[in-house]
Backbone bond lengths (Angstrom), bond angles and torsions (degrees), N, CA, C in turn:
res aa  C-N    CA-C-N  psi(-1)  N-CA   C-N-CA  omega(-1)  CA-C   N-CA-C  phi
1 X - - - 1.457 - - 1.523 110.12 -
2 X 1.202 116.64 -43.84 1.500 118.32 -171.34 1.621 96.84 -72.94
3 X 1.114 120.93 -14.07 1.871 110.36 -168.43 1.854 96.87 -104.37
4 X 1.125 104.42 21.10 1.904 117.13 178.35 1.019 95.82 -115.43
5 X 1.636 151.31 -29.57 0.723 156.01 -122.06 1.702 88.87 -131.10
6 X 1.183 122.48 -76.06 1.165 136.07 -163.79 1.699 106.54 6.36
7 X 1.351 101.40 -68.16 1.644 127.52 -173.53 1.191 101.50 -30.20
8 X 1.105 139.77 -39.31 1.299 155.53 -155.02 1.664 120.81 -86.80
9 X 1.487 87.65 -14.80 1.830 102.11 169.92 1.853 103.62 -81.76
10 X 1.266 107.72 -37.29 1.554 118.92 -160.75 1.760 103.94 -90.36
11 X 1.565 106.13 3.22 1.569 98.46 162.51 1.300 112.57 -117.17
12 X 1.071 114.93 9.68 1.764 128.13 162.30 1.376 110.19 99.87
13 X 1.666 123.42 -2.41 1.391 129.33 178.91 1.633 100.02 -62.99
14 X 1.579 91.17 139.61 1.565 116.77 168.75 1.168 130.56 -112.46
15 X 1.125 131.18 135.05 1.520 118.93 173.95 1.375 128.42 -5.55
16 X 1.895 98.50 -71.55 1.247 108.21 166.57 1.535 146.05 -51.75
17 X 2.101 94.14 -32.10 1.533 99.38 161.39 1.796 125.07 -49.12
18 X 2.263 93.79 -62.93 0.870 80.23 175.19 1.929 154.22 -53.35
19 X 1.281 93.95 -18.50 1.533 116.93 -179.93 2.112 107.75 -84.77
20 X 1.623 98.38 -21.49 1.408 79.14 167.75 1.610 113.37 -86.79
21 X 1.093 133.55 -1.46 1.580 141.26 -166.36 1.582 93.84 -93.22
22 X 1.356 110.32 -64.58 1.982 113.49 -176.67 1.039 86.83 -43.78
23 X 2.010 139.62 -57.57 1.635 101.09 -164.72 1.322 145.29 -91.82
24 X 1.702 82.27 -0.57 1.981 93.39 159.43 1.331 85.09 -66.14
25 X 1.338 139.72 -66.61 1.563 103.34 -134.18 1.351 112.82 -84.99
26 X 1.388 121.50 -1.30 1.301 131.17 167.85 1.759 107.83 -66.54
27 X 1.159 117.41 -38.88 1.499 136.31 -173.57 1.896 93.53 -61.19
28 X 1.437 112.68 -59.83 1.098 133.29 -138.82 1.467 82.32 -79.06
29 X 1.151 137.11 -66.44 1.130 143.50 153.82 1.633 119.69 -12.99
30 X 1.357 106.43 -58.85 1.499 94.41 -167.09 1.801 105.09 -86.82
31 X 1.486 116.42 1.92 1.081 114.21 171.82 1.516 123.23 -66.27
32 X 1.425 94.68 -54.68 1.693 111.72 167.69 2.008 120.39 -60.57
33 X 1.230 110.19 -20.82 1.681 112.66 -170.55 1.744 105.82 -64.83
34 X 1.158 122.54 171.62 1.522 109.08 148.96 1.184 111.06 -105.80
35 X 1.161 123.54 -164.70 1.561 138.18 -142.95 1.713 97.79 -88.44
36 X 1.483 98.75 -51.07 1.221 121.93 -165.08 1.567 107.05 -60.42
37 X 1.776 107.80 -54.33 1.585 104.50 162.93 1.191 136.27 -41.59
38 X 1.782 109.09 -52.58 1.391 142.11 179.18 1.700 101.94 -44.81
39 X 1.434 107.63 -47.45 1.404 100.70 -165.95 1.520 107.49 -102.86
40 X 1.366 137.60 -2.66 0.875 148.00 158.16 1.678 111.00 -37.76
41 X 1.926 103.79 -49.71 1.411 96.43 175.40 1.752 152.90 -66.10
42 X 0.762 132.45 124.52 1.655 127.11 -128.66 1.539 92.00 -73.28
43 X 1.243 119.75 -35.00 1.257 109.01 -170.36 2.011 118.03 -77.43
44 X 1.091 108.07 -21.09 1.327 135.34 163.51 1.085 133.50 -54.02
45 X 1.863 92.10 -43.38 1.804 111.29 -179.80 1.508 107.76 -79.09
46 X 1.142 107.90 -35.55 1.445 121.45 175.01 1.596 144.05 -70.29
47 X 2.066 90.39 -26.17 1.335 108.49 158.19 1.939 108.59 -79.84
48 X 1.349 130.56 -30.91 1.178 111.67 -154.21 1.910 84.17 -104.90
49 X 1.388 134.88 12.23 1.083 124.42 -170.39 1.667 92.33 -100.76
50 X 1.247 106.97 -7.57 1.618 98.23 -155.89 1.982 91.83 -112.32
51 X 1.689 107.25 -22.59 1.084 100.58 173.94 1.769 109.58 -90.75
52 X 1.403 125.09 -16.83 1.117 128.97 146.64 1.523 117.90 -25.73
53 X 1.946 114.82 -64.58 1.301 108.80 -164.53 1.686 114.00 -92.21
54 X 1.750 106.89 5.99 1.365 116.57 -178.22 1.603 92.20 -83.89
55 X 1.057 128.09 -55.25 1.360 132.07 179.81 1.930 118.51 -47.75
56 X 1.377 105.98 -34.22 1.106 125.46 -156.60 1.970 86.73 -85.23
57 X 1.242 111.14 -38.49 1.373 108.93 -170.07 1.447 102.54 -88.19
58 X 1.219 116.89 -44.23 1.758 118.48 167.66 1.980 105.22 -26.91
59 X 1.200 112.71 -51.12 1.329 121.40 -165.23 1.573 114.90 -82.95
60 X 1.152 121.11 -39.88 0.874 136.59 161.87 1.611 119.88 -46.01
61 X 0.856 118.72 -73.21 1.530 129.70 155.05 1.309 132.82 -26.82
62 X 1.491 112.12 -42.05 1.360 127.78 169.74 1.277 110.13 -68.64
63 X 1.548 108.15 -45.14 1.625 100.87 -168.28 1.261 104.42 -76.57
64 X 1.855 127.57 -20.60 0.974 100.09 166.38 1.797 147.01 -80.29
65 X 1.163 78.46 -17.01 1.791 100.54 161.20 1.380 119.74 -55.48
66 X 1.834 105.81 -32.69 1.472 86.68 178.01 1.626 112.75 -109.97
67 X 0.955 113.16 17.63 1.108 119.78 149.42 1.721 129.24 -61.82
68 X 1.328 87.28 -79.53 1.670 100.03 157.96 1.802 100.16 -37.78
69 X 1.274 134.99 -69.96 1.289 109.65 -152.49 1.779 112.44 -65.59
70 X 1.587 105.13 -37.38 1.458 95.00 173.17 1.797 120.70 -72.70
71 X 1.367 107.80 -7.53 1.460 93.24 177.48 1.596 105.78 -86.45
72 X 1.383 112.43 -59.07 1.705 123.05 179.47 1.544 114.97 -66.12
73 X 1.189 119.93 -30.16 1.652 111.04 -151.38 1.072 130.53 111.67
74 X 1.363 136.31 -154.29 1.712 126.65 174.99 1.315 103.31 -72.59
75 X 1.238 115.90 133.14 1.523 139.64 158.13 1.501 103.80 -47.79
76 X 1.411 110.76 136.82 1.561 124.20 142.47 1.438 125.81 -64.84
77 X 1.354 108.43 137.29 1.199 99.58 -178.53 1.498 110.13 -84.17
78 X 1.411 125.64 23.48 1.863 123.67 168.88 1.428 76.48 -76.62
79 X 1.422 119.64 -74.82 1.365 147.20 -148.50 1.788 99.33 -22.89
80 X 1.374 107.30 -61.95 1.339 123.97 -169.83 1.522 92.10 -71.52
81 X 1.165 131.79 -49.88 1.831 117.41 -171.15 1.751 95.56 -51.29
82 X 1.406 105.04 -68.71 1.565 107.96 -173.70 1.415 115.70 -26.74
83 X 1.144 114.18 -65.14 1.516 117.93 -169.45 1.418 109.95 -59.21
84 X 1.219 110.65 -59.23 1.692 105.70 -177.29 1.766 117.91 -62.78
85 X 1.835 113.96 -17.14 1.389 110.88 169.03 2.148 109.64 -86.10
86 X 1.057 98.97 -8.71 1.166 106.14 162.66 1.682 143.73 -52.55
87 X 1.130 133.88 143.89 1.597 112.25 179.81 1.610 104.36 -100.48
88 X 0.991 100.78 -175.48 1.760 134.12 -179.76 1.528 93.52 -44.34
89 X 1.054 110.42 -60.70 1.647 109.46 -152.75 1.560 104.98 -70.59
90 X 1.275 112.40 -57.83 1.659 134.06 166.98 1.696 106.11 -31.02
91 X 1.366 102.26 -44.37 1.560 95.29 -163.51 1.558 96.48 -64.52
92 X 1.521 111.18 -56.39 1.523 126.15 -166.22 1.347 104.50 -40.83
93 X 1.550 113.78 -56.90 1.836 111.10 -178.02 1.857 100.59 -47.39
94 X 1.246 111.59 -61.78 1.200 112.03 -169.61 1.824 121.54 -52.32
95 X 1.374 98.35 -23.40 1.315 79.69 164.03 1.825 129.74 -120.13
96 X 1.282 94.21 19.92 1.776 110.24 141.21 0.920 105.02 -73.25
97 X 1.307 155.44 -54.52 1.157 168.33 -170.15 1.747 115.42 -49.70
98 X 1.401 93.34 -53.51 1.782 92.75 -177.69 1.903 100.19 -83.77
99 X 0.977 109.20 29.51 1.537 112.47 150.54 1.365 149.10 -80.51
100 X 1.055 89.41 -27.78 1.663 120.89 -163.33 1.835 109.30 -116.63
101 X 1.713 85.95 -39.33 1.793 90.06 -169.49 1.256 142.63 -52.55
102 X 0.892 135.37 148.06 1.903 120.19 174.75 1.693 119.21 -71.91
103 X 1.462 96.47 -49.74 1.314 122.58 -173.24 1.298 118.79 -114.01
104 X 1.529 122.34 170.78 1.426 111.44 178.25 1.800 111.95 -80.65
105 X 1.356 107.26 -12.06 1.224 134.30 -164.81 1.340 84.59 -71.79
106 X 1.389 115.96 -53.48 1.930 113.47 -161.69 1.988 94.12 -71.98
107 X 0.904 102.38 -31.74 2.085 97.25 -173.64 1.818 100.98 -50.01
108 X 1.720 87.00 -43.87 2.054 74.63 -175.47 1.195 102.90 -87.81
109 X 1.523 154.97 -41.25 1.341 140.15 -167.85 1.525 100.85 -82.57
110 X 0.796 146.95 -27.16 1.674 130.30 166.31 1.398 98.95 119.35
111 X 1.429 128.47 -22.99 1.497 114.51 -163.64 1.552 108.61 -106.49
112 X 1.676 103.90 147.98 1.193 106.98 -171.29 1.486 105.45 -157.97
Protein backbone atom coordinates (compact mmCIF):
# COMPACT_ATOMS: atom_id res chain seq x y z
CA UNK A 1 0.00 0.00 0.00
CA UNK A 2 2.58 2.52 0.92
CA UNK A 3 4.52 1.79 -2.58
CA UNK A 4 0.80 2.87 -4.38
CA UNK A 5 0.93 5.63 -2.65
CA UNK A 6 4.38 6.81 -3.19
CA UNK A 7 3.22 9.04 -6.31
CA UNK A 8 1.49 11.01 -4.08
CA UNK A 9 4.63 12.57 -2.41
CA UNK A 10 5.68 13.96 -6.03
CA UNK A 11 2.25 15.84 -6.43
CA UNK A 12 2.78 17.75 -3.29
CA UNK A 13 -0.20 15.97 -1.33
CA UNK A 14 0.21 15.83 2.45
CA UNK A 15 -1.15 13.95 4.98
CA UNK A 16 -2.98 16.78 6.07
CA UNK A 17 -4.19 17.70 2.49
CA UNK A 18 -5.18 14.42 1.99
CA UNK A 19 -7.33 14.24 5.25
CA UNK A 20 -8.62 17.78 4.56
CA UNK A 21 -10.39 16.53 1.15
CA UNK A 22 -11.89 12.97 2.95
CA UNK A 23 -13.62 15.58 5.19
CA UNK A 24 -15.15 17.70 2.68
CA UNK A 25 -16.31 14.76 1.16
CA UNK A 26 -17.38 13.20 4.26
CA UNK A 27 -19.15 16.71 5.05
CA UNK A 28 -20.49 16.73 1.51
CA UNK A 29 -21.80 13.49 1.97
CA UNK A 30 -23.47 13.76 5.15
CA UNK A 31 -25.17 16.87 3.87
CA UNK A 32 -27.00 15.08 1.12
CA UNK A 33 -27.85 11.54 3.38
CA UNK A 34 -31.07 11.47 5.42
CA UNK A 35 -31.25 11.18 8.95
CA UNK A 36 -32.54 7.81 8.84
CA UNK A 37 -29.43 6.56 6.67
CA UNK A 38 -27.03 8.78 8.64
CA UNK A 39 -28.07 7.05 11.75
CA UNK A 40 -28.50 3.75 10.51
CA UNK A 41 -24.59 3.71 10.70
CA UNK A 42 -23.34 1.70 13.63
CA UNK A 43 -20.50 3.63 14.26
CA UNK A 44 -22.51 6.95 14.28
CA UNK A 45 -25.30 5.44 16.32
CA UNK A 46 -22.92 4.81 18.88
CA UNK A 47 -21.05 8.07 18.77
CA UNK A 48 -24.34 10.22 19.11
CA UNK A 49 -25.91 7.51 21.64
CA UNK A 50 -23.06 7.98 23.94
CA UNK A 51 -23.04 11.78 23.33
CA UNK A 52 -26.83 11.58 23.85
CA UNK A 53 -26.20 10.07 27.46
CA UNK A 54 -23.08 12.53 28.08
CA UNK A 55 -25.47 15.34 27.55
CA UNK A 56 -28.23 13.66 29.38
CA UNK A 57 -25.88 13.41 32.53
CA UNK A 58 -24.43 17.01 32.03
CA UNK A 59 -28.17 18.02 32.88
CA UNK A 60 -28.95 15.94 35.23
CA UNK A 61 -26.30 16.94 37.52
CA UNK A 62 -26.91 20.50 37.29
CA UNK A 63 -30.35 20.24 38.28
CA UNK A 64 -29.18 18.40 40.90
CA UNK A 65 -26.83 20.86 42.22
CA UNK A 66 -29.37 23.29 42.15
CA UNK A 67 -31.50 21.75 43.97
CA UNK A 68 -29.20 20.97 46.69
CA UNK A 69 -28.11 24.65 46.62
CA UNK A 70 -31.66 26.06 47.03
CA UNK A 71 -32.66 23.44 49.52
CA UNK A 72 -29.22 23.34 51.79
CA UNK A 73 -27.28 26.46 50.91
CA UNK A 74 -23.81 26.76 49.38
CA UNK A 75 -22.65 23.60 47.94
CA UNK A 76 -19.39 21.90 48.90
CA UNK A 77 -17.04 21.70 46.68
CA UNK A 78 -16.62 17.48 47.46
CA UNK A 79 -20.34 17.70 46.74
CA UNK A 80 -19.83 19.14 43.20
CA UNK A 81 -16.57 16.79 42.45
CA UNK A 82 -18.88 13.75 43.46
CA UNK A 83 -21.65 14.42 41.31
CA UNK A 84 -19.94 15.32 38.19
CA UNK A 85 -17.41 12.02 38.82
CA UNK A 86 -20.57 10.23 39.12
CA UNK A 87 -22.69 8.29 36.41
CA UNK A 88 -26.21 8.59 35.01
CA UNK A 89 -27.74 6.21 37.24
CA UNK A 90 -26.09 7.52 40.64
CA UNK A 91 -27.08 10.97 39.81
CA UNK A 92 -30.91 9.92 39.30
CA UNK A 93 -30.99 8.03 42.86
CA UNK A 94 -29.45 11.11 44.21
CA UNK A 95 -31.83 13.24 43.12
CA UNK A 96 -34.89 11.25 44.43
CA UNK A 97 -33.01 11.42 47.17
CA UNK A 98 -32.60 15.22 47.75
CA UNK A 99 -36.38 15.10 48.26
CA UNK A 100 -36.92 13.73 51.26
CA UNK A 101 -33.40 14.52 52.83
CA UNK A 102 -32.42 16.63 55.75
CA UNK A 103 -28.91 17.07 54.88
CA UNK A 104 -26.68 16.88 51.98
CA UNK A 105 -25.14 14.01 53.86
CA UNK A 106 -28.71 12.16 53.68
CA UNK A 107 -28.81 12.81 49.42
CA UNK A 108 -25.66 10.44 49.32
CA UNK A 109 -26.46 7.80 52.05
CA UNK A 110 -30.09 7.32 51.09
CA UNK A 111 -31.62 7.72 54.54
CA UNK A 112 -34.01 10.17 55.55
Amino acid sequence: MKNSLSHLDHAGLTPDSVMLVGRRMLEATLDVMSDERLFAIPKLERLFAQRDQDIRKEGEASMLLKQMRRKFGQTPDWVIEKVKAAELEQIEVWGENVLFANSVDEVFDGQH
